[in-house]
C-alpha positions in Angstrom: 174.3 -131.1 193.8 177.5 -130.8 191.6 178.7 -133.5 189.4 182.3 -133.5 188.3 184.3 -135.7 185.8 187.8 -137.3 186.1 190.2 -138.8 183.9 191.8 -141.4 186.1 190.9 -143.2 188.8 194.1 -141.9 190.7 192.1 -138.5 191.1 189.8 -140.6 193.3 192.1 -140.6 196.0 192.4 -136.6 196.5 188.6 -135.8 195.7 186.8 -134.6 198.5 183.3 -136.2 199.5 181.3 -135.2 196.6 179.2 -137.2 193.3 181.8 -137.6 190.6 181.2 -139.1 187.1 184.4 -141.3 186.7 185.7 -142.4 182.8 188.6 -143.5 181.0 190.2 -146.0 183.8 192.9 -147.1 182.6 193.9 -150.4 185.3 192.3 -151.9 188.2 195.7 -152.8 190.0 194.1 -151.9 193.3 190.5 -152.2 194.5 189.4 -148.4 195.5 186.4 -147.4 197.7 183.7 -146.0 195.1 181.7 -144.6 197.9 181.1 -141.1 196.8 180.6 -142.0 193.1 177.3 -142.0 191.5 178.2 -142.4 187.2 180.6 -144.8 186.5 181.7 -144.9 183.1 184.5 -147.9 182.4 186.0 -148.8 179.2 186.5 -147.5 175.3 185.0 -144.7 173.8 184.0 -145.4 170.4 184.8 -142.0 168.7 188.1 -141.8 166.4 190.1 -139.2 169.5 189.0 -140.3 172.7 190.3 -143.4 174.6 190.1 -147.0 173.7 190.3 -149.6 176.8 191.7 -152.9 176.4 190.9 -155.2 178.7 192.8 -158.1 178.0 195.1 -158.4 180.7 193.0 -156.6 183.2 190.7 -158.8 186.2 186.8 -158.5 186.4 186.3 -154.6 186.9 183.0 -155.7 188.3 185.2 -156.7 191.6 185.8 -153.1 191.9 184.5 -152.2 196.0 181.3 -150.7 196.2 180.5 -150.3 192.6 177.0 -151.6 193.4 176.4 -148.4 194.9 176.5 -145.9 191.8 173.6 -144.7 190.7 174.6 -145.5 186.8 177.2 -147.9 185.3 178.4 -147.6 181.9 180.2 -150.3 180.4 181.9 -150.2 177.0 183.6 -152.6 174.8 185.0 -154.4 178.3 185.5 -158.1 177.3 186.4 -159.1 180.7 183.1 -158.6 182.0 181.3 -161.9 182.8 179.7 -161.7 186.1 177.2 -158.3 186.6 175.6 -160.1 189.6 177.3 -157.0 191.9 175.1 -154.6 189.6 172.0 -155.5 190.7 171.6 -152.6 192.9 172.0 -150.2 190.6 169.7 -147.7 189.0 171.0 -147.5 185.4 173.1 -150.0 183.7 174.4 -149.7 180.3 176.4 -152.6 178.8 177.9 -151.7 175.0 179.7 -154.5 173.3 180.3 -156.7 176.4 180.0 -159.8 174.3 181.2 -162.1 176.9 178.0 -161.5 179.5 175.8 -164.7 179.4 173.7 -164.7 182.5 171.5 -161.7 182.8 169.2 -163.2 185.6 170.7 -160.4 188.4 169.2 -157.4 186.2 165.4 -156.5 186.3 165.2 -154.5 189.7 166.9 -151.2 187.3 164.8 -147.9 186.4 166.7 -148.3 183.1 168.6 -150.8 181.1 170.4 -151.1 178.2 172.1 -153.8 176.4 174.3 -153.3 173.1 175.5 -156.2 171.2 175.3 -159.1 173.1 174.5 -163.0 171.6 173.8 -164.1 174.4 170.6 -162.6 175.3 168.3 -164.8 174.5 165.7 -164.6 177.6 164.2 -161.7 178.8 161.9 -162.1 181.5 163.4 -160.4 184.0 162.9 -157.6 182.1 159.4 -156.8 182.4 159.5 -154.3 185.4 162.1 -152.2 184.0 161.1 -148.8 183.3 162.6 -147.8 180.0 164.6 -150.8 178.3 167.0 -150.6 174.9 167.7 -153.7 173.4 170.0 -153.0 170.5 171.9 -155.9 168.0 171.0 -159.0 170.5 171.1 -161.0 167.5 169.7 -164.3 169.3 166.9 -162.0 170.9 162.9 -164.0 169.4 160.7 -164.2 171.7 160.1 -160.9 173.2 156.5 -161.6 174.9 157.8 -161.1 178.0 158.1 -157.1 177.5 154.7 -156.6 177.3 153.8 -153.2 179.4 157.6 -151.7 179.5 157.0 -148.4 179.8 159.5 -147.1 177.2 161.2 -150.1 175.2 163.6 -150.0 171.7 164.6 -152.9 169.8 167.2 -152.0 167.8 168.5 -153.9 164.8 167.5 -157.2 166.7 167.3 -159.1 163.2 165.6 -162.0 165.0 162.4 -160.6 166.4 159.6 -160.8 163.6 156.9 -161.4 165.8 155.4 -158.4 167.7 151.8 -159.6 168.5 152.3 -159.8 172.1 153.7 -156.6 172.8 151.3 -153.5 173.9 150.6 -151.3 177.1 153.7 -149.0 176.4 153.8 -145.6 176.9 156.7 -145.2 174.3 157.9 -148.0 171.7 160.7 -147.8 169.1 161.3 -150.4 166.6 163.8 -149.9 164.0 166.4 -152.0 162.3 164.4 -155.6 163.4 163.0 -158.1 160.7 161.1 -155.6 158.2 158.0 -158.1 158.1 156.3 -157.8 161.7 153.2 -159.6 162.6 149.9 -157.7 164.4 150.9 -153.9 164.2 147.5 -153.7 165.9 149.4 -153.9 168.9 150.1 -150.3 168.4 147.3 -149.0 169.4 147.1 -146.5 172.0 150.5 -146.2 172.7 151.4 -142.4 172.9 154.9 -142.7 171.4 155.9 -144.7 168.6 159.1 -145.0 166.4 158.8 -147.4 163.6 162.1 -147.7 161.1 162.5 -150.0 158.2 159.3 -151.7 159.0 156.0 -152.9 156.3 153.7 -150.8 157.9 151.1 -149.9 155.6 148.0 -149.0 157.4 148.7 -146.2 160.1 145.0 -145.9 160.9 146.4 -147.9 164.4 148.2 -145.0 165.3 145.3 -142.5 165.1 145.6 -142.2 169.0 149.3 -141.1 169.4 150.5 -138.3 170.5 153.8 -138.9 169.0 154.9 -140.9 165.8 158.1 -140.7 164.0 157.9 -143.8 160.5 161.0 -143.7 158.8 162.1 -145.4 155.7 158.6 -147.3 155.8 158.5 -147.9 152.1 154.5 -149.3 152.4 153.0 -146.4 153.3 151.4 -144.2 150.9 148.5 -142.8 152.9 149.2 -141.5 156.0 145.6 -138.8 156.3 145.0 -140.8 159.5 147.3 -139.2 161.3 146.3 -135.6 161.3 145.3 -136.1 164.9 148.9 -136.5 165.5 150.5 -133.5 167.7 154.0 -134.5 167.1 154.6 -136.2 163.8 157.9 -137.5 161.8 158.2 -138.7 158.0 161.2 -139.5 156.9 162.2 -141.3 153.8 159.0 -142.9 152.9 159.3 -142.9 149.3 155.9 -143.2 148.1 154.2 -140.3 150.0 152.8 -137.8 147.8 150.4 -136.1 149.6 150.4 -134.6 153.2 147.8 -131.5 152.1 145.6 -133.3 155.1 148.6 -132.8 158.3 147.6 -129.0 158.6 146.2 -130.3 161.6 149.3 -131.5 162.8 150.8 -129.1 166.1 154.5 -130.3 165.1 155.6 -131.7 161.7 158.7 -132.8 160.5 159.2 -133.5 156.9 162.8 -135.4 155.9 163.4 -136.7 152.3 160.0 -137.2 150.8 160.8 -137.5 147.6 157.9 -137.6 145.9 155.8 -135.5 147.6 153.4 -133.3 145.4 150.7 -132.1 147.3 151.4 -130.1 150.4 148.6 -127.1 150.1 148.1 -125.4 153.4 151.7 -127.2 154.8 153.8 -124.5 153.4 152.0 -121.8 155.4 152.9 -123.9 158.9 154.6 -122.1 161.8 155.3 -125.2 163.7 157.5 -127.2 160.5 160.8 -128.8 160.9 162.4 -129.6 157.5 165.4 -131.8 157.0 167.3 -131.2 153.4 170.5 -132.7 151.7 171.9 -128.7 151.0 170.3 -125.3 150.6 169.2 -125.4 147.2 167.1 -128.4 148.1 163.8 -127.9 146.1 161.7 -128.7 149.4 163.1 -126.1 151.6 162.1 -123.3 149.0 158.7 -124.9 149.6 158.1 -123.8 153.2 159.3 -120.2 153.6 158.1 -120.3 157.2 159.6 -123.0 158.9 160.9 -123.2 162.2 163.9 -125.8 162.1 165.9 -126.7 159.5 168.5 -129.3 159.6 170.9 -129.6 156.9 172.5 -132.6 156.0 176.3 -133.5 154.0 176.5 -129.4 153.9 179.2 -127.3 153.1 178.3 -124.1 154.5 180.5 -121.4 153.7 179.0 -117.8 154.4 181.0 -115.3 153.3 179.1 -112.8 151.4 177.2 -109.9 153.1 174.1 -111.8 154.2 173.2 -114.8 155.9 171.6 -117.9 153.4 168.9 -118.3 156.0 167.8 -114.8 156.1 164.8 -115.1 154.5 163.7 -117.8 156.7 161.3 -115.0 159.4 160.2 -117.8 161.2 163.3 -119.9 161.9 164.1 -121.3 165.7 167.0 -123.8 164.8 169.7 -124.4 162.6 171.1 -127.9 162.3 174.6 -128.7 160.1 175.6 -131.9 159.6 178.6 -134.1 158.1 180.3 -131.4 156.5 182.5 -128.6 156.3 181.5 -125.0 157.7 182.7 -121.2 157.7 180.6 -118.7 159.1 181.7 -114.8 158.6 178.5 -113.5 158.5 175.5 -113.5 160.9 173.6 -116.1 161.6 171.1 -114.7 163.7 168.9 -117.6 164.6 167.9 -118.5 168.3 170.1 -122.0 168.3 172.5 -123.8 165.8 174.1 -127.5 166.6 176.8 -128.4 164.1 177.7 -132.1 164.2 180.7 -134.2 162.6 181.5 -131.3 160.5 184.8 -129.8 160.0 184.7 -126.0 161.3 186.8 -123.5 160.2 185.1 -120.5 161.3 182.3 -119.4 163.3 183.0 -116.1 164.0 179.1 -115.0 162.4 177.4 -116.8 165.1 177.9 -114.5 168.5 174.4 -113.2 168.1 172.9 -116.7 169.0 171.4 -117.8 172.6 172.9 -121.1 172.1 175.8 -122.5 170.5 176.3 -126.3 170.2 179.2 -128.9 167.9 179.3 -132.6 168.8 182.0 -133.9 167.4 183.6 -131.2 164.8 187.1 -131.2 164.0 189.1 -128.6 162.9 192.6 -126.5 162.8 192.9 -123.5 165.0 189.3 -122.2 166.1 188.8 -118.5 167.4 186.1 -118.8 169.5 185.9 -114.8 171.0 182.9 -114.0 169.5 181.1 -116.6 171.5 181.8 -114.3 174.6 178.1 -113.1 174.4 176.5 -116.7 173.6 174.4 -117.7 176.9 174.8 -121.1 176.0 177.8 -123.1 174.8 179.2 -126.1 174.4 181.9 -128.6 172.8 181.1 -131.4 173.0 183.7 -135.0 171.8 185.6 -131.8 169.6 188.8 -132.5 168.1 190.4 -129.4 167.5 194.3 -128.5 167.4 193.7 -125.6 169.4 190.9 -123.4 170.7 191.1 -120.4 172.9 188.8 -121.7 175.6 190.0 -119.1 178.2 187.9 -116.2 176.1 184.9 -118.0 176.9 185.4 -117.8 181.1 182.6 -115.6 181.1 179.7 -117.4 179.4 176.9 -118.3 181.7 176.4 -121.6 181.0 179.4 -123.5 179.1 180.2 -126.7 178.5 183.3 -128.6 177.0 183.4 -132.5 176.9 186.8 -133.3 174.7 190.3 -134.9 174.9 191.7 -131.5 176.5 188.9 -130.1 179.4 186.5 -132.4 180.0 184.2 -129.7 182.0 183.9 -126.7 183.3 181.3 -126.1 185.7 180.9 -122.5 187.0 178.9 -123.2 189.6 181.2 -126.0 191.2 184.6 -125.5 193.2 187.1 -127.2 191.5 188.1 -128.0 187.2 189.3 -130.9 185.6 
């Protein structure tokens, strides 16, 4: 089945029958059918380049004909929303800074669900069959008994919820951002997945049974040798963590900003490490020559000289750059490399890769030719003054989301 994207709903009225993904509406001066969409994005796009809706002077886009029909609705920063009773019916609903919703009784029938900045939520029983839920900055949000057995549920800087004791029977739970002191963390255990953030945890001997753990920025924790059963494990920013010589255990361990760690013994000789450093002279990454992926963070990568900073690095799968500024003249021969929010200036060193990725770089004039050869490509919310997209017609798989071509699907019949 091919998906497509449009810029306007006008386009609606020439498309032929197939599923489009329809964004950046700009009116509603007359209702439309919406029978052959199935992703229905309406509203502002929160990056710095992309559009900004304002619906002031614009009726309930809710009203639209048919839009209980799509198969997801995305709504963002839409102020005129107030009634989502016509949503009922749909499969996945995402509401982003649509302040002025107060009655959420409709929703609870959805596979997913997720709710961004709202004051209003308050009561969530309906809740309680939904699949995966994400509750994020619903500020008024206490009692949150009710969500006991979501599948996969997040609650997300909801500074209100403190008390956790009658949550359990998840498959996946992420808390991050809530009231630091939580009550009964026994409830953890036996869930497979678990994201904690900013939270007092202190004994992790609950989570002995996951599968998958990720603590970040958990400032009590100082032992964590009860998770060495742990396939998939995450420590970021715990400060007082000196010793992980015990995770050699571990089938997948990612390391990010332990400052204080000391004893690592038998970690350094790990195939199956992710590391995550502020730049490439960080003391930790000379720790672990055989790491699999590294992700650099606030990075000014500019490889000019004859070989490639990473070179050394045998083992390495994936190259991560972040929030900086890169130039690449010289190979980088590593399986995948994702540069995000940087500023790019060059990458003509990276058209040995199998997959080429940058979410939201900027930049002047980028030649992309040497991507010719890359399987996999893709630009992604880029904000460039000019790129020569037409050299890259003959890459397998390629993908460009940004305020010029919003995709370009091979396989489909028709380019927007």
């Amino acid at each position: 089945m091919s998906y497509s994207r449009i810029k306007c709903h006008e386009d609606l009225f020439d498309l032929p029958p197939i599923h489009v993904i329809c964004s950046r509406f700009q009116d509603s001066s007359h209702k439309f059918s919406l029978r052959n969409v199935k992703e229905f994005n309406f509203g502002g796009y929160t990056s710095g380049y992309d559009y900004h809706y304002n619906s002031d002077e614009d009726e309930d886009i809710c009203d639209l004909l048919n839009v209980s029909q799509c198969e997801k609705v995305t709504f963002q920063l839409c102020s005129s929303i107030t009634d989502i009773s016509l949503l009922q019916g749909c499969e996945q609903i995402i509401l982003e800074i649509c302040e002025n919703i107060i009655d959420f009784s409709s929703l609870g029938k959805q596979r997913s669900l997720s709710i961004n900045t709202n004051p209003h939520l308050i009561n969530v029983m309906n809740f309680r069959s939904i699949r995966t839920l994400i509750l994020e900055e619903c500020c008024n949000l206490e009692d949150v008994s009710p969500l006991h057995g979501v599948y996969d549920l997040s609650l997300l800087s909801c500074e209100a919820v403190s008390d956790i004791s009658s949550l359990g029977g998840h498959h996946r739970l992420h808390i991050s951002g809530c009231n630091p002191i939580l009550s009964e963390y026994h409830v953890l255990k036996d869930i497979p997945v678990v994201k904690l953030v900013d939270c007092d945890i202190s004994d992790v001997s609950v989570l002995s049974n996951a599968k998958v753990v990720h603590l970040e920025l958990c400032e009590s924790l100082k032992d964590v040798s009860a998770l060495r059963g742990v396939r998939e494990l995450t420590l970021s920013c715990c400060s007082k963590i000196e010793d992980i010589s015990m995770l050699t255990t571990v089938q997948k361990l990612t390391l990010e900003n332990l400052c204080q760690l000391k004893n690592y013994k038998g970690i350094n000789q790990m195939r199956n490490l992710c590391l995550q450093v502020g730049n490439l002279n960080d003391d930790m990454l000379q720790r672990f020559p055989n790491v699999k992926c590294i992700e650099c963070l606030g990075l000014d990568l500019l490889c000019r000289s004859k070989a490639s900073p990473f070179s050394s690095f045998t083992n390495l799968h994936s190259l991560t750059l972040c929030d900086g500024t890169v130039e690449i003249e010289v190979c980088v021969d590593i399986h995948t490399v994702i540069i995000e929010r940087c500023r790019v200036n060059n990458i003509s060193g990276l058209g040995k890769n199998r997959v080429v990725r940058l979410f939201h770089c900027v930049g002047d004039v980028l030649d992309v030719s040497s991507l010719a050869a890359v399987p996999l490509v893709s630009f992604i919310k880029c904000g460039f003054i000019k790129i020569n997209y037409e050299s890259l017609k003959n890459v397998p798989r390629l993908k460009i989301d940004d305020s010029d071509v919003i995709v370009v699907d091979k396989k489909a019949k028709f380019k927007y």
